[in-house]
C-alpha positions in Angstrom: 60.4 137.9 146.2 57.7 136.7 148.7 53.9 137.2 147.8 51.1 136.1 149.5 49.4 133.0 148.5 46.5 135.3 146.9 49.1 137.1 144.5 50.9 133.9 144.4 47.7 132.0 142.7 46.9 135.2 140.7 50.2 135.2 139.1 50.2 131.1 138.8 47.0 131.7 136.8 48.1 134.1 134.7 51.1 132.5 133.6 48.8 129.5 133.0 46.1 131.0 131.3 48.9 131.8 128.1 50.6 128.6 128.6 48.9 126.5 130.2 48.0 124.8 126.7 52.3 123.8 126.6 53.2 123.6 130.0 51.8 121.4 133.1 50.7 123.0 136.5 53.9 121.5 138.2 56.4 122.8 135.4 54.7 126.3 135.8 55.2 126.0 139.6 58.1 124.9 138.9 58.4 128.0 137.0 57.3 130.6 139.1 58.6 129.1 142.6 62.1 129.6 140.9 61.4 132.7 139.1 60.3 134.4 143.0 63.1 133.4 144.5 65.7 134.9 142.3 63.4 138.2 141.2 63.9 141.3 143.3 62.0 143.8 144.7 63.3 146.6 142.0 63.0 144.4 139.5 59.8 142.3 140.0 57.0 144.1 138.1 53.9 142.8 139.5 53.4 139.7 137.9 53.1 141.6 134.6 53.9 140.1 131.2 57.9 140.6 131.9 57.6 138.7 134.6 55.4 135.5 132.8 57.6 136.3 130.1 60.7 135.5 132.6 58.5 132.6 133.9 58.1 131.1 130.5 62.4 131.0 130.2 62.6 129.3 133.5 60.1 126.6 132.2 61.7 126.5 128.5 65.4 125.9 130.2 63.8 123.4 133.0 62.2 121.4 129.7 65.5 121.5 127.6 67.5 120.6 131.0 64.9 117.5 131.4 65.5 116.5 127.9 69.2 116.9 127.5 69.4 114.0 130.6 67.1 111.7 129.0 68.6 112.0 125.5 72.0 111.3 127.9 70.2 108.1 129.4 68.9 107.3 125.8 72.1 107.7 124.1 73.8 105.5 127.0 71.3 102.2 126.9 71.9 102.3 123.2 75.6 101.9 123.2 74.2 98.4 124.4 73.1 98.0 120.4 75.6 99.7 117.9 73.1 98.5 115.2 70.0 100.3 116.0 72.0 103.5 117.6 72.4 105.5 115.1 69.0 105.3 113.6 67.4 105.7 117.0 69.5 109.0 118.0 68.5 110.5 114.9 64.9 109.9 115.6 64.9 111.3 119.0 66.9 113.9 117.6 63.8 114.7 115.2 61.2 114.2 118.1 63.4 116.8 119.8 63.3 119.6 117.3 59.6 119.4 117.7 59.7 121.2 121.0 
């Protein structure tokens, strides 16, 4: 879906203004550069609160996407130190929930 760059920043501001508070101005971006270009004309409903709404899963499944490779990376370095592993998984595993 191609807007122009006025509807384009009124629609990056209104998906900021309700989450905005969660989310960083490159994940919502992010968001909405990846939520225009799969959106289609029929079903793109002028940046209303289906569309943010649509916006927000992009940037929830970009987040957990992020999260799952770091755990990955995480989980890796500690097979370096069987002792601590287990202990530190668990915590990042709590940290995790938290999102």
């Amino acid at each position: 879906m191609k807007l122009n760059k006025t509807e384009r920043k009124s629609f990056f501001d209104y998906v900021k203004l309700f989450y905005g508070k969660n989310f960083t101005d490159k994940e919502i971006n992010v968001g909405v550069d990846e939520y225009l270009e799969i959106v289609t004309k029929s079903y793109w409903c002028h940046g209303d609160t289906a569309d943010r709404e649509n916006v927000l899963i992009i940037m929830l499944s970009n987040r957990h996407t992020k999260i799952e490779k770091e755990i990955k990376k995480l989980k890796k370095e500690l097979e370096k130190y069987p002792k601590i592993k287990e202990k530190t998984i668990k915590g990042i595993l709590d940290a995790y929930k938290t999102f």
